[in-house]
C-alpha positions as CSV (number, residue, x, y, z in Angstrom):
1,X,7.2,78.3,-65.9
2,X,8.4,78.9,-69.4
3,X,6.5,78.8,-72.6
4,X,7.7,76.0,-74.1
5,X,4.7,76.2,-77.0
6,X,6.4,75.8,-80.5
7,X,4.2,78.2,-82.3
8,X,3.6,78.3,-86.0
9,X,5.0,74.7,-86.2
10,X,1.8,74.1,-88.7
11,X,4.2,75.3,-91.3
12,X,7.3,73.0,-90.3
13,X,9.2,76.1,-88.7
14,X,11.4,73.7,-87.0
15,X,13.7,70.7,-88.5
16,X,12.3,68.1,-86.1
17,X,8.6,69.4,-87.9
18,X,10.2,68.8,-91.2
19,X,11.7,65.6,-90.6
20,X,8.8,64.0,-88.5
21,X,6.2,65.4,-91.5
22,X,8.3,63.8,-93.7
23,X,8.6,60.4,-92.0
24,X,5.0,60.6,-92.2
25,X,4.3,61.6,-95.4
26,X,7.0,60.9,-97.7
27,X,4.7,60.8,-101.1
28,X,3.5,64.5,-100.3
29,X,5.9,65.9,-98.2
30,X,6.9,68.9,-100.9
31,X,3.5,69.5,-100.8
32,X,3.7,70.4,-97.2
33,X,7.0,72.2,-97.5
34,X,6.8,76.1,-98.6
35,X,10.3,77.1,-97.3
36,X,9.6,80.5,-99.1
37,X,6.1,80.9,-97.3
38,X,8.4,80.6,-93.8
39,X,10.6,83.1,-95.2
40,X,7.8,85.9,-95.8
41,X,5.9,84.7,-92.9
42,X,8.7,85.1,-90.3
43,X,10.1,88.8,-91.3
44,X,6.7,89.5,-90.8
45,X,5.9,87.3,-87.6
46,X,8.9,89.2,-86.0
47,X,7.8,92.8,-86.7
48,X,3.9,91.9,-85.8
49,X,5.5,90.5,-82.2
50,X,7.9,93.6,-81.7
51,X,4.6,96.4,-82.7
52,X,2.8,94.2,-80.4
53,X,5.1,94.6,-77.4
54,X,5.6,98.1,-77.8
55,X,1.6,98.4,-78.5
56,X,1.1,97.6,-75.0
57,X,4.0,99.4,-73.6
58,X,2.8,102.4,-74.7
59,X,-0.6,101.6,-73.5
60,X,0.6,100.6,-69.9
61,X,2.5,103.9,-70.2
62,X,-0.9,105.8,-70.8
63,X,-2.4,104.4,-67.6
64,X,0.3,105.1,-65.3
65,X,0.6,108.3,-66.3
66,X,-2.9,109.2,-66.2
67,X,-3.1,107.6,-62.8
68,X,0.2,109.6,-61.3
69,X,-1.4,112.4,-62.7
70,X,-4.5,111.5,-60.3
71,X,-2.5,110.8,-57.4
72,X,-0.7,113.9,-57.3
73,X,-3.0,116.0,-57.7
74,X,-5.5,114.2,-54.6
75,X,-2.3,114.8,-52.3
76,X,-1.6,118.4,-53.4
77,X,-3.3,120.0,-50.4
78,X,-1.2,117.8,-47.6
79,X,1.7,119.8,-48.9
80,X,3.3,122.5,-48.3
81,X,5.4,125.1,-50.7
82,X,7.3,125.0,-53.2
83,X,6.5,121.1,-53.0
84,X,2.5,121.8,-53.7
85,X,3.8,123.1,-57.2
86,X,6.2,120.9,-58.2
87,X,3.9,118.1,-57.6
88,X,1.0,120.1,-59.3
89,X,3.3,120.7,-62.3
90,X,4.3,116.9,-62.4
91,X,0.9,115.7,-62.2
92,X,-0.3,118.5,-64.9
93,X,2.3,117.0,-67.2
94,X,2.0,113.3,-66.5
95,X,-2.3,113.5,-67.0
96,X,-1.8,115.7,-70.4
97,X,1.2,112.7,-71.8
98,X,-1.2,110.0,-70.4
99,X,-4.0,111.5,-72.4
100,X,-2.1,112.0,-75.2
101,X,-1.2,108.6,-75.8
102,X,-4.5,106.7,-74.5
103,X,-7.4,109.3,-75.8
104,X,-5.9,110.5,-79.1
105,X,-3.6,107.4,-79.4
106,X,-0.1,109.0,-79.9
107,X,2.3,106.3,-80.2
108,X,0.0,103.6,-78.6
109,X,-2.3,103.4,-81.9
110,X,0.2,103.6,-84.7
111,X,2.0,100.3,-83.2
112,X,-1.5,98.6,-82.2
113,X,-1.9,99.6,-86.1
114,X,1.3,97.7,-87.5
115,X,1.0,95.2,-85.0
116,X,-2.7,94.3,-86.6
117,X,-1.5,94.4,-90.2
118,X,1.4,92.4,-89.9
119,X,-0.8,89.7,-87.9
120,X,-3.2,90.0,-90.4
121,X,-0.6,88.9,-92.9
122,X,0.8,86.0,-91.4
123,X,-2.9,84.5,-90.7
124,X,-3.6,85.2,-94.6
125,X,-0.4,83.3,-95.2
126,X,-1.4,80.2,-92.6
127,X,-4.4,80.0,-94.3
128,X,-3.0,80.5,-97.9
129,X,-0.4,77.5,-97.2
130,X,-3.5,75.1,-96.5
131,X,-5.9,76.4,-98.4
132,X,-3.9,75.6,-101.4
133,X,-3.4,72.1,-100.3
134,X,-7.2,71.4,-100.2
135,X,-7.1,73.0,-103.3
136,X,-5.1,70.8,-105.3
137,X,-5.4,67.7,-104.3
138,X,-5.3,66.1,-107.2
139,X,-2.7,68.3,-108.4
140,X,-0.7,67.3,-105.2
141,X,-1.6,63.4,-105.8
142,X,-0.3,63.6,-109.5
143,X,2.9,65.1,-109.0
144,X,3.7,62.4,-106.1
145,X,2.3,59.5,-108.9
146,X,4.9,61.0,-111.0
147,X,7.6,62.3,-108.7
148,X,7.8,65.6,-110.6
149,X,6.7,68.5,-108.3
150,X,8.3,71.5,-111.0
151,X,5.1,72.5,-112.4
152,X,3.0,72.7,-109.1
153,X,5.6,74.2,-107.1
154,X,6.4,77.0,-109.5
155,X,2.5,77.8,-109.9
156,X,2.5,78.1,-105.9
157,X,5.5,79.9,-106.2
158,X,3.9,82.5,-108.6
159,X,0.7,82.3,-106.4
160,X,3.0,83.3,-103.5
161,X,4.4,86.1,-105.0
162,X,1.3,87.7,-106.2
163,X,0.4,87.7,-102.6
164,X,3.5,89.8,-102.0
165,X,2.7,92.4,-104.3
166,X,-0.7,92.8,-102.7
167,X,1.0,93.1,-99.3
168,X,3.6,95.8,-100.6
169,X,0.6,97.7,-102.3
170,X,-2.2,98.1,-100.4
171,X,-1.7,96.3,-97.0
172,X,-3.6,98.8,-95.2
173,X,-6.7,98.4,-97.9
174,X,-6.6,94.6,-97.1
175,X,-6.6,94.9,-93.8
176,X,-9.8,97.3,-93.7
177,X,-11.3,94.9,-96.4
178,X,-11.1,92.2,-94.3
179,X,-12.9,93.8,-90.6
180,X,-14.9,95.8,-92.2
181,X,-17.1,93.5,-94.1
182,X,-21.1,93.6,-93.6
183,X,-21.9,91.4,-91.1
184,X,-24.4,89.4,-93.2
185,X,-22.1,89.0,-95.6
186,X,-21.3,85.2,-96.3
187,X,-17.9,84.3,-95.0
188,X,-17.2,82.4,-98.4
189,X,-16.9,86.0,-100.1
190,X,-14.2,87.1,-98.1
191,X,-11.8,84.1,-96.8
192,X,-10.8,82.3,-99.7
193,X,-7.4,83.3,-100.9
194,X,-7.6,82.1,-104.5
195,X,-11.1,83.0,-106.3
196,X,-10.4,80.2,-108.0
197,X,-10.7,77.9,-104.7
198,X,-14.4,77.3,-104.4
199,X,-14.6,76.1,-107.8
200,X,-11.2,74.2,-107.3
201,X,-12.6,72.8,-104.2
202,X,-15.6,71.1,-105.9
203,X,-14.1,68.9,-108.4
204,X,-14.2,65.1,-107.6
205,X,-11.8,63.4,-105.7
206,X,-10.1,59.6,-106.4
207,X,-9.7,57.7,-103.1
208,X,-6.3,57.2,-103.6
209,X,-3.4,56.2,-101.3
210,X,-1.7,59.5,-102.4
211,X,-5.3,61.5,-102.1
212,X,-5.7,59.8,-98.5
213,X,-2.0,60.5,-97.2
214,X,-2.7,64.4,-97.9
215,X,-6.1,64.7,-96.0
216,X,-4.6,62.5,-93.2
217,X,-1.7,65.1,-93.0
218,X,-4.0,68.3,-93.3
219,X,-5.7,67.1,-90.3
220,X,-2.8,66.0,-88.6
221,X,-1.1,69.4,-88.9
222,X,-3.8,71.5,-89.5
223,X,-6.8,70.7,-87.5
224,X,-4.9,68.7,-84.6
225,X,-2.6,72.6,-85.2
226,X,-5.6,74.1,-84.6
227,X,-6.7,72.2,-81.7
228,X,-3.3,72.1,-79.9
229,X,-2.9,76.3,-80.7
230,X,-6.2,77.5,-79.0
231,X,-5.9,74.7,-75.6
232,X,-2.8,75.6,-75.0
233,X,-4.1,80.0,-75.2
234,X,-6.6,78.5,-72.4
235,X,-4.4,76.9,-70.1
236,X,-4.2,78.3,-66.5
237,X,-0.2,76.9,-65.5
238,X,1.6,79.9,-66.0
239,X,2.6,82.0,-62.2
240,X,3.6,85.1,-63.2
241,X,2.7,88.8,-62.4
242,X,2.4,90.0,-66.2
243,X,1.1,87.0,-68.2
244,X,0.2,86.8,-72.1
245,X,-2.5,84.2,-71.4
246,X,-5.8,85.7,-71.5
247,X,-7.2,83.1,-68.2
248,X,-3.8,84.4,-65.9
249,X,-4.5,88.1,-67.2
250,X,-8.4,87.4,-65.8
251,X,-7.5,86.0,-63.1
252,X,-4.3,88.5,-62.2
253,X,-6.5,91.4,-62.5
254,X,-9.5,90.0,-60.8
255,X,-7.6,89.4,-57.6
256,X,-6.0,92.5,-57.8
257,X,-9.2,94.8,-58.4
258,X,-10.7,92.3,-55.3
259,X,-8.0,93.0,-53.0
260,X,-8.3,97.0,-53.7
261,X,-12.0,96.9,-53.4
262,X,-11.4,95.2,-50.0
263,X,-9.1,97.6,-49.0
264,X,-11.5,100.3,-50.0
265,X,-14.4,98.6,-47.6
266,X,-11.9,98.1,-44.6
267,X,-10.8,101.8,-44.8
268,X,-14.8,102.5,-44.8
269,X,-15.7,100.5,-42.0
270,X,-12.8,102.4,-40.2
271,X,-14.1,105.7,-41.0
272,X,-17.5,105.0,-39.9
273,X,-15.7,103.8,-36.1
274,X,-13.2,107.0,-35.8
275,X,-16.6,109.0,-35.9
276,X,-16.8,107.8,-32.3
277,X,-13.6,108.9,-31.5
278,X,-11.9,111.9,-31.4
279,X,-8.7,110.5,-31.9
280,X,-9.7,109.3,-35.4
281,X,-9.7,113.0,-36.3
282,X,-5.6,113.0,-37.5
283,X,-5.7,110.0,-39.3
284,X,-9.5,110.6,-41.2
285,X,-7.9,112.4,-43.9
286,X,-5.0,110.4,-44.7
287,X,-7.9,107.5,-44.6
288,X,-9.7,109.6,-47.2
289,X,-6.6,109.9,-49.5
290,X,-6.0,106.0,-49.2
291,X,-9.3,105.3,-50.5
292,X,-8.8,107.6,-53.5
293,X,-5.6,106.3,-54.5
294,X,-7.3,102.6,-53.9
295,X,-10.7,104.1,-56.0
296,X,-7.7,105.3,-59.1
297,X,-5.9,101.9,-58.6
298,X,-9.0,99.8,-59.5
299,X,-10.0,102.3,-62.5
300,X,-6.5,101.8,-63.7
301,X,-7.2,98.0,-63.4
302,X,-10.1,98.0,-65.2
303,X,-8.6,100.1,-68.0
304,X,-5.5,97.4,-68.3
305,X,-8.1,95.2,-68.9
306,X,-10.4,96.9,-71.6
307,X,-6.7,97.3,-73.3
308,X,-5.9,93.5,-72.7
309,X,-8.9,92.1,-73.5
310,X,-8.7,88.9,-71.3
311,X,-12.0,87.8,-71.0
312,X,-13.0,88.3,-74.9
313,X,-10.2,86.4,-75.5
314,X,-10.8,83.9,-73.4
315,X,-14.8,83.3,-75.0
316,X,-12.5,83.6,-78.4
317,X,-10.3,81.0,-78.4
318,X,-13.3,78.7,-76.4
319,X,-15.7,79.3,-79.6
320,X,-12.7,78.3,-81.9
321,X,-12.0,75.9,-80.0
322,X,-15.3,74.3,-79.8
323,X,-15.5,75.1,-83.9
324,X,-12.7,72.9,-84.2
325,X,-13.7,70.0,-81.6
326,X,-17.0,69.5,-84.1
327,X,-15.2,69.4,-86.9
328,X,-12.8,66.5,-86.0
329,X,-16.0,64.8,-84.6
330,X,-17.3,64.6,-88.0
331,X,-14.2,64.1,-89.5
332,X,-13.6,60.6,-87.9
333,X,-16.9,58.9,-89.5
334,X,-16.5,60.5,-92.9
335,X,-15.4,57.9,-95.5
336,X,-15.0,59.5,-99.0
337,X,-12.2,62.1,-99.8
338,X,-15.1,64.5,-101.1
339,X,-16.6,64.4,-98.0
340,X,-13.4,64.9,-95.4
341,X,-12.7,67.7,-98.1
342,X,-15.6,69.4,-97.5
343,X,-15.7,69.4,-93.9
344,X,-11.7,70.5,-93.9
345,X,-13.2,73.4,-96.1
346,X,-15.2,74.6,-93.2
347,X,-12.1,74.3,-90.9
348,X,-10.9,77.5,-93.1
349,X,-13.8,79.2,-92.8
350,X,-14.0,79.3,-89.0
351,X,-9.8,80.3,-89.2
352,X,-11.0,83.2,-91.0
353,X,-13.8,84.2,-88.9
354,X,-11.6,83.9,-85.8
355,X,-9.1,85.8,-87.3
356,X,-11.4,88.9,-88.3
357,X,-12.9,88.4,-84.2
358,X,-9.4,88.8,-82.9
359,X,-8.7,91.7,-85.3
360,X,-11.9,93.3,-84.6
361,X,-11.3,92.9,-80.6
362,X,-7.9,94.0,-80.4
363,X,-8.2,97.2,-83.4
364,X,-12.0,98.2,-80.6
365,X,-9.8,97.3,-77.1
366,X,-8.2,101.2,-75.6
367,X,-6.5,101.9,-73.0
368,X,-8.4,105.0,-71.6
369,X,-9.2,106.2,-67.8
């Protein structure tokens, strides 16, 4: 079945996004719009998928080379020459390639690399494009009072670029600021994208219709975003071989290391029978060179999933998700704009921790026999 997901629709990606947010929320709808945000954010989008997709072809490489390199050299000594050397050579060649590019991470780690940095920018963006709306509130409420967006939109024009000449400079430095900070270091330090927000996000808030139409679209785009995002990374619907959802991956490479395990204890229990028979004699090798190739088969599955990461991403995307599910339970009885502010504030917080978790876990996951 398809993916039919429309991601990053949080930033109205799509023209049924844009007209639906507008319908909504006519008063603060250019508020919500940041056409040059989704310009920045897809070039980069694009190259974070395309690093991505080559990160783990490379890695997938790395294991099927290391393994062929395995099985040839098991089977060398059923062979006869010159076919003993060639495979020898082949399986010299494929386990010195295979360790070149999973142990010392030649091609595999420079895309994982780019992959990460470019992700890492359009997360900072998501979070830049909200974090500025709970910002200025009152800002945002003014302008739609007055119907004159110029002044705000050319200050979060000039915020926007800024950001761009931080990316051009020092991405790498960014990057390496953000998963490497002490762990006891307070998450307030680090996720904020303005240094100006905490003291921004503290000013008191009139409870008016134009105040109340922003905070009810933040949570309709961003938390209910939020929510939608990190059930539909858990769902268990897709049927294919080689899935990108962390709960098919589990569940693929589960059945697949069961079934070679079983294979392994059937070919046992037949060894231990052909001792009574003579017969058995012929085949017992061949048996014995089955069970390697099962024995390399499951360590090549278990490397897949130290590079994929399933089940880390699975307990990832459950913790945000259950971060998010508290935060719109205390959302619905709060009454005063302050108030829904401050827990919306928190919603930020726990994007940013997430983020620097999947980081973290994906930068630490190799694929290495």
């Amino acid at each position: 079945m398809p993916d039919t997901y429309r991601y990053n629709d949080e930033l109205l990606f799509d023209e049924d996004d844009r007209q639906a947010a507008k319908d909504s929320y006519p008063n603060i709808f250019p508020a919500l719009d940041h056409p040059e945000l989704r310009e920045f954010f897809a070039a980069h989008d694009v190259r974070a998928n395309g690093m991505k997709r080559n990160s783990r072809r490379w890695g997938f490489r790395a294991v099927a080379l290391v393994s062929l390199a395995l099985i040839g050299a098991s089977m060398t000594h059923f062979l006869g020459q010159p076919w003993q050397r060639v495979v020898a050579g082949v399986s010299a060649v494929a386990g010195i390639l295979g360790a070149g590019l999973g142990v010392f991470g030649v091609m595999f780690a420079a895309s994982k690399d780019e992959w990460l940095q470019h992700r890492f920018v359009t997360e900072r963006l998501r979070q830049m494009h909200f974090q500025w709306l709970l910002a200025h509130i009152a800002d945002i409420a003014e302008a739609a009072e007055r119907k004159d967006w110029t002044a705000l939109i050319a200050a979060r024009a000039a915020a926007l670029g800024q950001f761009k000449q931080q990316v051009a400079g020092c991405l790498s430095t960014l990057f390496d600021d953000a998963i490497e900070l002490p762990p006891d270091e307070s998450p307030r330090t680090g996720y904020a994208m303005d240094p100006a927000f905490i003291r921004k996000t503290t000013t008191k808030l009139p409870a008016t219709d134009h105040v109340t139409e922003l905070l009810d679209a933040y949570v309709a785009i961003r938390v209910m975003g939020q929510w939608r995002y990190a059930s539909h990374r858990l769902k268990l619907r897709e049927r294919s071989f080689i899935s990108t959802f962390p709960r098919e991956q589990a569940r693929t490479l589960t059945a697949l290391g069961i079934g070679a395990i079983t294979l392994l204890v059937v070919l046992h229990i037949a060894a231990a029978i052909g001792v009574f028979f003579k017969s058995a004699v012929l085949w017992m090798p061949y048996a014995d060179l089955l069970a390697m190739w099962l024995a390399i088969g499951a360590l090549a599955l278990r490397t897949v999933e130290e590079g994929l990461q399933p089940r880390r991403e699975i307990e990832r995307y459950r913790a945000y998700r259950a971060g998010i599910a508290n935060i719109r339970q205390r959302l619905e009885p709060a009454k005063t704009p302050a108030r829904r502010r401050e827990i919306m504030i928190e919603l930020e917080e726990l994007a940013w921790d997430e983020m620097v978790n999947f980081l973290k876990s994906n930068q630490e996951a190799r694929f290495v026999m």
